[in-house]
N, C-alpha and C positions, 0 to 999 in steps of 0.2 A: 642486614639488608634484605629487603622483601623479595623474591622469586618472583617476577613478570613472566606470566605463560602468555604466548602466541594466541590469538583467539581464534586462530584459525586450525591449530594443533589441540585447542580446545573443545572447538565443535566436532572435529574429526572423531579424536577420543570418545566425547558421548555417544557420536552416531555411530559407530563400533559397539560399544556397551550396550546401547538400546536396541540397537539393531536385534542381538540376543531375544529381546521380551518379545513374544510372538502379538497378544494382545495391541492394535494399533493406537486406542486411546492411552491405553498404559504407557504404550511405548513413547509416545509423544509428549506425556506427561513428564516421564524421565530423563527425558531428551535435556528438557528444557532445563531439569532441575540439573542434572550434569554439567549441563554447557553451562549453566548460571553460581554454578559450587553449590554442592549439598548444603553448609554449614549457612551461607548468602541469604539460600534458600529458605532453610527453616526461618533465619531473623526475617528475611521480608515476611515470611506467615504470619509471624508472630509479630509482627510490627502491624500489618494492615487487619490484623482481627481487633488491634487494640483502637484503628482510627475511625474517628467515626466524624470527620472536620467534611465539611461540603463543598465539591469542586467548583472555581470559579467559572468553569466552564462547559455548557453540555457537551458539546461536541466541538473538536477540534480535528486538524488535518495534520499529517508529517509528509513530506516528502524530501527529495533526494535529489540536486539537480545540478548541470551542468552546462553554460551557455543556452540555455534556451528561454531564454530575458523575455522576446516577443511573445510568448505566447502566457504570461502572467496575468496579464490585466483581467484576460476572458475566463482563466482559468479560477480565480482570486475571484472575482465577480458572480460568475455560476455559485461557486460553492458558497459565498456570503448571503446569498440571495435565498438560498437552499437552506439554510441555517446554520452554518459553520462561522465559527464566534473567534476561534482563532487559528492562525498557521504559523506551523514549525516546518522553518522552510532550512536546509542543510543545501549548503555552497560548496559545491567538491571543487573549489580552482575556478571557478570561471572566469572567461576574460573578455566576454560582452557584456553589455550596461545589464547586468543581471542586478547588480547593486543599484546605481540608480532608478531603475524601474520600478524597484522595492522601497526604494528610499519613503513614499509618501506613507505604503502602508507601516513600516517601521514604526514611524514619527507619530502613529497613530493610533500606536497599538495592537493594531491587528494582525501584524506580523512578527513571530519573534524569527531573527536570522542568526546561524550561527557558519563562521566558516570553515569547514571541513575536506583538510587539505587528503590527499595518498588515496590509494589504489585498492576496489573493490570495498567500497565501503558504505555500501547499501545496506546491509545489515546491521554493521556497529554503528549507524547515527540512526537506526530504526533502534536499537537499544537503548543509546544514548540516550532518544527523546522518553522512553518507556520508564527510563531511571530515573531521569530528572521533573519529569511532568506527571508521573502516576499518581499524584491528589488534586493535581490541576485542572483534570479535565475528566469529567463522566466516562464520556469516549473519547479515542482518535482514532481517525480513518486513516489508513498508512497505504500510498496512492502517489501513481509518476503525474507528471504535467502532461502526458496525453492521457491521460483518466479523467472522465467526468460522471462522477455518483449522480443518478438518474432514478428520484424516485418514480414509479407507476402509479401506484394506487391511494400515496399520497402529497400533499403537495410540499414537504419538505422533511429531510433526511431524521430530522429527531424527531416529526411523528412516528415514522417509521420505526427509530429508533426502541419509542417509550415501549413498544408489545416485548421489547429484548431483556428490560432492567435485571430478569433474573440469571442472564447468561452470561459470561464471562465474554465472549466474545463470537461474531457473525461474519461467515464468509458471504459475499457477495461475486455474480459471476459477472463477466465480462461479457461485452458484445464486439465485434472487432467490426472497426468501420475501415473499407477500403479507400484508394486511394478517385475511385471513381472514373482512372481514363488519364488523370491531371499527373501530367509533367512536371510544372513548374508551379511556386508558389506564389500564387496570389494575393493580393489584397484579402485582408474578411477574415473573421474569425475561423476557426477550426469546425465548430459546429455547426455554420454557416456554411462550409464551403465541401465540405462531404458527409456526403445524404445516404451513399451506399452501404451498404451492411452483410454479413455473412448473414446465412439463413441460419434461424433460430436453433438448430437442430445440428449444425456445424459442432466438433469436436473440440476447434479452438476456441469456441465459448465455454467451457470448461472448466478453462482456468478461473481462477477468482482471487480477490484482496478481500483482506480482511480488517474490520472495525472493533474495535479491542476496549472492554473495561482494562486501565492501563493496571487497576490496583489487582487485575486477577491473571496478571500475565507474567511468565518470568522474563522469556527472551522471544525474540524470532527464530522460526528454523528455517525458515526460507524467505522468500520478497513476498508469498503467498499465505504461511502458512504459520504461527504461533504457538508457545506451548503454556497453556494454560495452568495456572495453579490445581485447579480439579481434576483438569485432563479432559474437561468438555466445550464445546464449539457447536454451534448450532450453522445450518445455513439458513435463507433468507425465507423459508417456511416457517423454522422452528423446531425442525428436524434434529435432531442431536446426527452427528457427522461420525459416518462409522466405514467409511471409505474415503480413501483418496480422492479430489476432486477430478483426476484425471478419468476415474473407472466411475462417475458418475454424469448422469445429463445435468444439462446445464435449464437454472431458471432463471426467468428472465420476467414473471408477471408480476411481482411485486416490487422489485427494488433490481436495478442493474449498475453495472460499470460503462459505460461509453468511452471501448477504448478504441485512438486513434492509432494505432499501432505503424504507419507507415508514412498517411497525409498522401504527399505528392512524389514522385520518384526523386524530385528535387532534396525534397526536405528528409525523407528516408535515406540519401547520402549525407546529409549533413548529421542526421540522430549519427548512422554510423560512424563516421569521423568523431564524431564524441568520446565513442565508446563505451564501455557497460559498468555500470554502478556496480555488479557484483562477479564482475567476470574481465579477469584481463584477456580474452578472447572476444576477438571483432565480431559486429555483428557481419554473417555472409549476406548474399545476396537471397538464397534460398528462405532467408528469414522475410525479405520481401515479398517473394511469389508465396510464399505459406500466409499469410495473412494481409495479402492485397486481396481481400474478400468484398465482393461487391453483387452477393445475388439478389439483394432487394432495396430498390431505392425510396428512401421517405419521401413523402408529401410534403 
């Protein structure tokens, strides 16, 4: 009978053992290979040196969701429009028409759906899709439903992409849009209805998601952060990443994140009421004053 480890006594384990390597790309490297089993780990090397098969896809999306049905259409929509060819959409439970709303793009291909039931499991269906779709797709963007990738400079996500082919994978930062004043939810898209934004030089622009060659990734280490086969990550310059993105500014001129992190005070109780894809810990309230950011309103 095979020994099933905890994946969660699994990550712990490595980030203990890595923790040790003072080097932080080394240490990230190891992480991954740890938490992925060494032995896994060499077979995937040695399985993805030997492939050389073409993805059916350039770029595709994974995300993580729970009740939040309504806001697909614009989200699905943006990113089709932007050059995202397919989505890997993971169902934790939901019990509004999250299904039905997806129903059209199913039937049509363009979405695959998978349902994925229990508790904290933003990470393990960020794996999942990584295992299962790593010859499928060029890239995948791994990104919540208040995320919207926002090229700048050009006019869709795999131009931007193509300058990357040689990196395993690119972190992109965030912009956190407030709630603008708004109570209650409206009619109208997301994008449409908050124009307000943190100023570009804000701390919680920082943070960032990451767009992943899947065949150069073992696992995730966090909702943000990856461990690549070589141990390198580039951000959205080109820069090879040799800090934390927290101890770094954030850029914003070529390619961003548009995250809605709150909406309306309405619908920031309802995210809460959700719950956390990777935390059985509620969001507080303080999670709303911290990024109801609104110093600069678009045109």
């Amino acid at each position: 009978m095979k020994l099933k480890i905890n994946p969660y006594f699994k990550k712990t384990l490595a980030d203990i053992v890595a923790g040790l390597i003072p080097h932080p790309i080394t240490r990230n490297r190891w992480r991954g290979i740890l938490r992925y089993g060494p032995f896994r780990a060499v077979k995937l090397m040695r399985r993805l040196k030997r492939d050389e098969s073409l993805s059916l896809y350039y770029l595709a999306v994974c995300t993580i969701v729970k009740n939040e049905g309504v806001y697909f259409e614009e989200w699905i929509e943006w990113h089709k429009n932007h050059g995202v060819e397919k989505f890997y959409i993971y169902d934790n439970e939901s019990s509004d028409n999250t299904k039905e709303i997806l129903a059209p793009y199913i039937e049509s291909g363009l979405v695959e759906y998978t349902f994925f039931p229990g508790k904290k499991q933003q990470l393990l269906a960020y794996d999942d899709c990584l295992e299962k779709h790593r010859l499928d797709a060029r890239w995948i963007a791994f990104i919540d439903l208040d995320e919207f990738i926002f090229p700048i400079k050009d006019n869709t996500i795999p131009e931007f992409l193509k300058r990357f082919e040689t990196f395993p994978a690119v972190e992109v930062n965030w912009l956190i849009y407030g709630s603008g004043g708004a109570k209650t939810k409206k009619i109208g898209g997301v994008m449409e209805r908050f124009k307000h934004h943190a100023a570009p030089n804000h701390i919680e622009n920082r943070y960032v998601k990451t767009i992943v060659n899947p065949r150069c990734v073992f696992v995730f280490i966090s909702s943000h952060k990856v461990a690549t086969l070589s141990g390198r990550t580039v951000d959205s310059h080109g820069k090879p990443i040799k800090k934390n993105y927290k101890r770094r500014e954030s850029l914003l001129d070529v390619i961003r994140i548009n995250h809605y992190a709150v909406k309306s005070y309405e619908e920031f109780m309802e995210k809460r009421a959700r719950g956390r894809a990777i935390s059985l810990n509620q969001r507080g309230l303080d999670y709303f004053n911290r990024r109801d950011l609104n110093d600069i309103k678009e045109e």
